[in-house]
BAMAR-422059 format. One line per field, with one value per residue: x, y, z of N, C-alpha, C in turn; chain; residue in three letters; residue number from 1. Coordinates in steps of 0.001 Angstrom, whole numbers. Layout:
BEGIN
n_xx <- (X; ...)
n_yy <- (Y; ...)
n_zz <- (Z; ...)
ca_xx <- (X; ...)
ca_yy <- (Y; ...)
ca_zz <- (Z; ...)
c_xx <- (X; ...)
c_yy <- (Y; ...)
c_zz <- (Z; ...)
guti <- (A; ...)
zavex <- (ALA; ...)
torza <- (NUM; ...)
END
This chain:
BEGIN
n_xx <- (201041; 198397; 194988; 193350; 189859; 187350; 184350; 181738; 179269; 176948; 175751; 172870; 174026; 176156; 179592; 181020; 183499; 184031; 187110; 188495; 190893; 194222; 195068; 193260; 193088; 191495; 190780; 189703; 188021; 187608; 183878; 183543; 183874; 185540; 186086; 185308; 187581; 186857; 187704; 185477; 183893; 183942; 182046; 179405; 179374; 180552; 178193; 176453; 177268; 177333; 175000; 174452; 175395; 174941; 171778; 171784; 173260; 171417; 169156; 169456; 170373; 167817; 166745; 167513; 167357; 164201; 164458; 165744; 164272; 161897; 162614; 163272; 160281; 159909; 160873; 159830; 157173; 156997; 155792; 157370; 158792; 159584; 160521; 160315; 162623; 164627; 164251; 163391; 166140; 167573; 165920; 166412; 169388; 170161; 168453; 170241; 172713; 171937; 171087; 173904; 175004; 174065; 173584; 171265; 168534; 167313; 164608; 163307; 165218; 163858; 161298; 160698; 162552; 161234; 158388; 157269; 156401; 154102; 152425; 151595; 151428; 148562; 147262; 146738; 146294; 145148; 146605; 147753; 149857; 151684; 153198; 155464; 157160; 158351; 158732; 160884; 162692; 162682; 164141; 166634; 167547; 167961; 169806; 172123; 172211; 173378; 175409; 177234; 177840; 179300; 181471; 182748; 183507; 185261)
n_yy <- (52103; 51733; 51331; 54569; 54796; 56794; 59148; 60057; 63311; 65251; 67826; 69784; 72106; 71723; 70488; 67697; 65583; 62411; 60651; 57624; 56581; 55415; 57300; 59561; 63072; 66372; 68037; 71442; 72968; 75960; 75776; 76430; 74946; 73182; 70648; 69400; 67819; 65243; 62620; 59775; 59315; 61835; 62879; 63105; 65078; 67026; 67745; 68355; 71084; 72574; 72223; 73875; 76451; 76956; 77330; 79396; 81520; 82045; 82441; 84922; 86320; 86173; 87907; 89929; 90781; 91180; 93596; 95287; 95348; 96293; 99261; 99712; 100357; 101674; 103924; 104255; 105168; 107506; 111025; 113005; 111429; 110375; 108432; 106417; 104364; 104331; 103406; 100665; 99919; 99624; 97779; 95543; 95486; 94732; 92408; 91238; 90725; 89528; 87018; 86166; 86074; 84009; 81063; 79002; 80129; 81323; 82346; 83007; 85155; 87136; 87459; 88285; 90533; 91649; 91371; 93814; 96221; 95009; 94378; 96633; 98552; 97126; 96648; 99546; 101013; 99874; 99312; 97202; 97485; 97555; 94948; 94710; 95388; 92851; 91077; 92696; 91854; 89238; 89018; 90404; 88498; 86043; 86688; 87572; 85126; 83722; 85171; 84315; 81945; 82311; 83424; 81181; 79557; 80916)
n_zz <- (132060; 131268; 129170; 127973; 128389; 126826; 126869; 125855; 126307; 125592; 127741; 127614; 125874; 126740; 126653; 127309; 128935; 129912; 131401; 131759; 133362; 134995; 137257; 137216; 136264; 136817; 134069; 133216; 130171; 128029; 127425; 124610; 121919; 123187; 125451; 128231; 130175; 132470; 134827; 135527; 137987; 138873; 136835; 137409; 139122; 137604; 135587; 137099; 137813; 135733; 134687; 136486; 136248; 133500; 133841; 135405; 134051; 132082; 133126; 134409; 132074; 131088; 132721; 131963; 129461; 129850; 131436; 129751; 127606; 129101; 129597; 126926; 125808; 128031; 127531; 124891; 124951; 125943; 126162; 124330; 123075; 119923; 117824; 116115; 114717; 116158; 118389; 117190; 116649; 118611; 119792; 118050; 118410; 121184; 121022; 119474; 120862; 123025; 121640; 120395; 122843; 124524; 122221; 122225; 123016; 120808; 119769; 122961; 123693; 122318; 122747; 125878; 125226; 122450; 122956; 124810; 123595; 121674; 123369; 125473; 123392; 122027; 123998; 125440; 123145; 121129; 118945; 116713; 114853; 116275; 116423; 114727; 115958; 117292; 115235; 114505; 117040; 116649; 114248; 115294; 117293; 116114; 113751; 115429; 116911; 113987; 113669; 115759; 115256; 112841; 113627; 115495; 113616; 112665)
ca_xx <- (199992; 197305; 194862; 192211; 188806; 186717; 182912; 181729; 178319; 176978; 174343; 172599; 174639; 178118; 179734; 181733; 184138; 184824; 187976; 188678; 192445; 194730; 195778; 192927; 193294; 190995; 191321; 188403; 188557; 186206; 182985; 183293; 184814; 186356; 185593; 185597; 187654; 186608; 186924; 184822; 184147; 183479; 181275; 178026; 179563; 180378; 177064; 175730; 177771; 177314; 173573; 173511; 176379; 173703; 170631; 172120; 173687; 169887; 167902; 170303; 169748; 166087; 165959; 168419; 166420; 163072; 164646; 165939; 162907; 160911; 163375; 163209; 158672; 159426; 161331; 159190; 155636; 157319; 155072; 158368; 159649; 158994; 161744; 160847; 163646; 165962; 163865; 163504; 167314; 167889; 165511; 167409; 170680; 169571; 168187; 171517; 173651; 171570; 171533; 174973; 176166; 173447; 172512; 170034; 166669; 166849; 162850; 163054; 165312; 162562; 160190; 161496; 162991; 160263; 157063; 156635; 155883; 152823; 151355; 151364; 150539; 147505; 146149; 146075; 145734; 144513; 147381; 148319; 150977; 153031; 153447; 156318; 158554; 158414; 159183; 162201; 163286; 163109; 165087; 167928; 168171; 168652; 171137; 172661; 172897; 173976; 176726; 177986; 177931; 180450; 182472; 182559; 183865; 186719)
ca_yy <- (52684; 51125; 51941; 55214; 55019; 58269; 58718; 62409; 63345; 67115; 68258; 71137; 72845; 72080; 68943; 67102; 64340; 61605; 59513; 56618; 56434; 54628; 58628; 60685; 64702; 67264; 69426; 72108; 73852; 76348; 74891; 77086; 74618; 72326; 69159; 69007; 66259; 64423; 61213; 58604; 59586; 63191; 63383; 63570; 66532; 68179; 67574; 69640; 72106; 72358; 72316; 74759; 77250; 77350; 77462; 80869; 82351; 81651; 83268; 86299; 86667; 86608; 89021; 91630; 90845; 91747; 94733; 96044; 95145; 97326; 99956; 100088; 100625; 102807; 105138; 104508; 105103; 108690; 111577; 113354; 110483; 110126; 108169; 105044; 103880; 104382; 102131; 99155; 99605; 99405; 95873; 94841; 95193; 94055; 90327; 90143; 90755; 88105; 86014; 85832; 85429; 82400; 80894; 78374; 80015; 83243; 83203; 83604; 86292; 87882; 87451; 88857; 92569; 92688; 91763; 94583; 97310; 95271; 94121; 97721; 98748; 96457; 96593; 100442; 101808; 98925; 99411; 95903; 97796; 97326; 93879; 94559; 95203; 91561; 90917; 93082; 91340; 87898; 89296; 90624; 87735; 85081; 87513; 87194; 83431; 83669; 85812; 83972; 80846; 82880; 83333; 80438; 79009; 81743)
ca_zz <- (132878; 131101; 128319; 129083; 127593; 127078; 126857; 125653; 126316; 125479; 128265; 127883; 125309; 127536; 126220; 128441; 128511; 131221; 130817; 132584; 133454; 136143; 137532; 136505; 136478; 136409; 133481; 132416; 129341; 127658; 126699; 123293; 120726; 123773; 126063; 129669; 130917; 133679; 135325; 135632; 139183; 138644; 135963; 138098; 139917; 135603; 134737; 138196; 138014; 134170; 134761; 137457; 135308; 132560; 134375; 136419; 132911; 131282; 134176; 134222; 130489; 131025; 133429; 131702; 128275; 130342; 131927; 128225; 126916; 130025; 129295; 125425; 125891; 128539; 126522; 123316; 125527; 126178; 124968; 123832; 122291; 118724; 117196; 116124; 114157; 116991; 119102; 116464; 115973; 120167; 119733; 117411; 118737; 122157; 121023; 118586; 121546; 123642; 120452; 120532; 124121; 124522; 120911; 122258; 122889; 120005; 120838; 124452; 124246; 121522; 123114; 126771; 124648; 122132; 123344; 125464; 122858; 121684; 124818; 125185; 121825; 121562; 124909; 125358; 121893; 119936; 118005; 116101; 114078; 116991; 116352; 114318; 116816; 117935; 114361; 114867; 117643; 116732; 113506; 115865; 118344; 115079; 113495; 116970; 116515; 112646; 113779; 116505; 113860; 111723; 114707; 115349; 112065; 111973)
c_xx <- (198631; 196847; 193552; 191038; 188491; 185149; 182379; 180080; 177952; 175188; 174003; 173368; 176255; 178396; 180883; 182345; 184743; 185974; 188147; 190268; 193068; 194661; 194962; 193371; 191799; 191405; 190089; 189156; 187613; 185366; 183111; 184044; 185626; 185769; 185846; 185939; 187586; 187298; 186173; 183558; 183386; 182483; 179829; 178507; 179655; 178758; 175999; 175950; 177771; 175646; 173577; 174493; 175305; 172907; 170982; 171847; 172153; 169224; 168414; 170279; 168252; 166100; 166916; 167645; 164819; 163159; 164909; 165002; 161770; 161678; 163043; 161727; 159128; 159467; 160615; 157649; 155924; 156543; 155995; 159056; 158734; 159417; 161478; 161920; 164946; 164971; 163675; 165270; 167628; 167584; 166347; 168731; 170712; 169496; 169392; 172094; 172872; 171503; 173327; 175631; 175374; 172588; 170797; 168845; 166779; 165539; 162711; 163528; 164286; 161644; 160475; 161922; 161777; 158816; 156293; 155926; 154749; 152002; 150625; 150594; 148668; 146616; 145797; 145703; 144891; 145320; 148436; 149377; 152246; 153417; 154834; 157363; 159272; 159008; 160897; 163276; 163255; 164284; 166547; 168562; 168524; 169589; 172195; 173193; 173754; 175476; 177927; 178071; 179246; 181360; 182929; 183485; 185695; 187957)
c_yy <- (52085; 52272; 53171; 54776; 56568; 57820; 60073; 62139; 64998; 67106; 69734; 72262; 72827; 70619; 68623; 65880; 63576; 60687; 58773; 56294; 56023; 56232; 59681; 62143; 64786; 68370; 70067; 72964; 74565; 75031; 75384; 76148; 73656; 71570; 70102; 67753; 66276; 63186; 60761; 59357; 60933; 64051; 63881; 65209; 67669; 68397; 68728; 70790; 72711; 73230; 73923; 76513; 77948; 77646; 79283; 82037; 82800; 82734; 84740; 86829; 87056; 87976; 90303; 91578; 91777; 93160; 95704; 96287; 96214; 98378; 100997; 100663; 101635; 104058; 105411; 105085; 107093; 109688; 112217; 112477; 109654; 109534; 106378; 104128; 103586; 103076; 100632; 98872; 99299; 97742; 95307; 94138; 94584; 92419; 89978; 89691; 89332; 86955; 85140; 85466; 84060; 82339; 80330; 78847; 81970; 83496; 83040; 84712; 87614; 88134; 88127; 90526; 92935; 92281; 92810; 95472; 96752; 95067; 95465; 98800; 98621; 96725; 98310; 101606; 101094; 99076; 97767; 96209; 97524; 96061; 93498; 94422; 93957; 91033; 91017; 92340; 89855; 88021; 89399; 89507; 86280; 85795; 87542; 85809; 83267; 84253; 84972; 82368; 81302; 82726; 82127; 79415; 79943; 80939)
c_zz <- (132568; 129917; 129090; 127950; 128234; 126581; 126722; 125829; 126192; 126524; 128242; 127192; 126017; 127181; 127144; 128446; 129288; 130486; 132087; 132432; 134878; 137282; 137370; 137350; 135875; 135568; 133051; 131732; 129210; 126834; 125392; 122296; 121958; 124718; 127279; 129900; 131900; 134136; 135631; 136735; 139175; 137620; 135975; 138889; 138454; 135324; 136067; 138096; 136467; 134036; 135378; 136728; 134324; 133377; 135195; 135236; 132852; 131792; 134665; 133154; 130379; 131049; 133092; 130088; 128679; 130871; 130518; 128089; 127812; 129665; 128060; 125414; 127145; 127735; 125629; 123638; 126000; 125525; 124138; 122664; 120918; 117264; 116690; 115639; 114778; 118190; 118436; 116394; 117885; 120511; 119256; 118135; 119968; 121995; 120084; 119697; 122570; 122826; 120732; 121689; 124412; 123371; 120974; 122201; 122142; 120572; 122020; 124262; 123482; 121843; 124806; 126334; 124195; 122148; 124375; 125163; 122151; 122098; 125023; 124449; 121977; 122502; 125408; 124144; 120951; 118624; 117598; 115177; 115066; 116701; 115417; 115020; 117387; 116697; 114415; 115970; 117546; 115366; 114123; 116567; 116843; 114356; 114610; 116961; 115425; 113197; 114984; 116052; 113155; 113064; 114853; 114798; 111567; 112984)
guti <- (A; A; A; A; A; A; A; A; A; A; A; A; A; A; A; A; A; A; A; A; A; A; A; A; A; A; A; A; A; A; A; A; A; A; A; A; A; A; A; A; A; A; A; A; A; A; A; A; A; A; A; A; A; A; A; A; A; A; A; A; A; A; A; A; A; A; A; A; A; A; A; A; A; A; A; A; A; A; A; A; A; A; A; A; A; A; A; A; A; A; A; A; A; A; A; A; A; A; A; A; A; A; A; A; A; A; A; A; A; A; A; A; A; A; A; A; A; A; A; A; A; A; A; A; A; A; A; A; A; A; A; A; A; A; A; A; A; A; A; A; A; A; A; A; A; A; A; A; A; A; A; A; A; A)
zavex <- (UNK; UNK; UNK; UNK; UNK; UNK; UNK; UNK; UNK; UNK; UNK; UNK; UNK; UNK; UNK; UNK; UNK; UNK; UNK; UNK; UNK; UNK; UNK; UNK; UNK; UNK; UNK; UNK; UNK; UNK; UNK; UNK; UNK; UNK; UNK; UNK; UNK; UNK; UNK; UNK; UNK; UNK; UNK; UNK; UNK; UNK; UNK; UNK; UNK; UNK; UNK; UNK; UNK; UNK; UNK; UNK; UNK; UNK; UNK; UNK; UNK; UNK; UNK; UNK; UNK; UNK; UNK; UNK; UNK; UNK; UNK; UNK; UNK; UNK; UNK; UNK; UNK; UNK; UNK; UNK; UNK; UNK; UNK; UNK; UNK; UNK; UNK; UNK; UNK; UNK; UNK; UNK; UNK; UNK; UNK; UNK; UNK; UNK; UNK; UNK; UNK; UNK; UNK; UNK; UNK; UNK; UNK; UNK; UNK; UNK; UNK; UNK; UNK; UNK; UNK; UNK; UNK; UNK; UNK; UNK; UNK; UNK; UNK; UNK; UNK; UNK; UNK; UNK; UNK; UNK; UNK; UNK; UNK; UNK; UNK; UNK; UNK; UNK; UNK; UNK; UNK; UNK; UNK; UNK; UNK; UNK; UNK; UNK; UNK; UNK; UNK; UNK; UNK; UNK)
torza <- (1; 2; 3; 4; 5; 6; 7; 8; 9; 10; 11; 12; 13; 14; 15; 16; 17; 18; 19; 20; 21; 22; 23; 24; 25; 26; 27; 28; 29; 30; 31; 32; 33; 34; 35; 36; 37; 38; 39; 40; 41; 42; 43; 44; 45; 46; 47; 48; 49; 50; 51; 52; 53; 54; 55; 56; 57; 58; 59; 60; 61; 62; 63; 64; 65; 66; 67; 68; 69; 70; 71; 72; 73; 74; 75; 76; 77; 78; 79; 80; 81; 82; 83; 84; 85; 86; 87; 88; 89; 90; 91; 92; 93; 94; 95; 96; 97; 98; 99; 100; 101; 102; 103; 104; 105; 106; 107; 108; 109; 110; 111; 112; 113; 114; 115; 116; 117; 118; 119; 120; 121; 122; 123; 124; 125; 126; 127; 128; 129; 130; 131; 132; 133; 134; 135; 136; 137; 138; 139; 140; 141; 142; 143; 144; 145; 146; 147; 148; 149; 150; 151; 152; 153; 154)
END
């Protein structure tokens, strides 16, 4: 049949792998720990559809990070509500869990959950103690990465 070459290239966190063969097939695997083969041929269409895969995920992450994140300050801006420990632990768990389903940008999703509580904070109390919470959440969303590292590895 002849010999194939291959040619791997990783875009955008999705790695991808054209081969050049007399017969090619399309096979996709997960991106987690596996190639995409291609052909030759098809590798501009992987790399679109690759692109535009991420780019959706990403901007769906934002905007459910930003909605948490409006969520978590609504609740905490409550006059009833007087709990902070349950709202740093909500940040938290929030930017792990976006940590972990996309590692690449921990500070976007940190910044997206917990800068809302001291935009907030700062601009109608003059309260700069809030600034922890942003703390908190860049803590959770790299614990988020770390963990999905171990995973990973198992």
């Amino acid at each position: 049949m002849g010999r194939t070459g291959h040619c791997t290239a990783e875009i955008r966190g999705c790695s991808w792998k054209a081969a050049v063969r007399p017969n090619p097939e399309v096979a996709l695997e997960s991106k987690v720990r596996d190639t995409i083969h291609v052909p030759v041929q098809h590798s501009l269409l992987v790399y679109f559809f690759c692109g535009i895969i991420y780019h959706s995920m990403q901007k769906t992450l934002f905007a459910l990070g930003l909605g948490l994140g409006g969520l978590i300050t609504y609740v905490d801006t409550r006059p009833n509500w007087d709990d902070t420990g349950v709202s740093a632990l909500v940040i938290f768990l929030s930017c792990g869990l976006l940590g972990v389903t996309s590692p690449a940008r921990p500070w976007l999703w940190a910044l997206a959950v917990g800068s809302w509580i001291p935009i907030l904070g700062i601009t109608l109390k003059h309260n700069f103690g809030s600034l922890l919470a942003l703390l908190i959440a860049f803590a959770g969303a790299y614990a988020g990465v770390a963990f999905r590292k171990l995973l990973a590895r198992a």
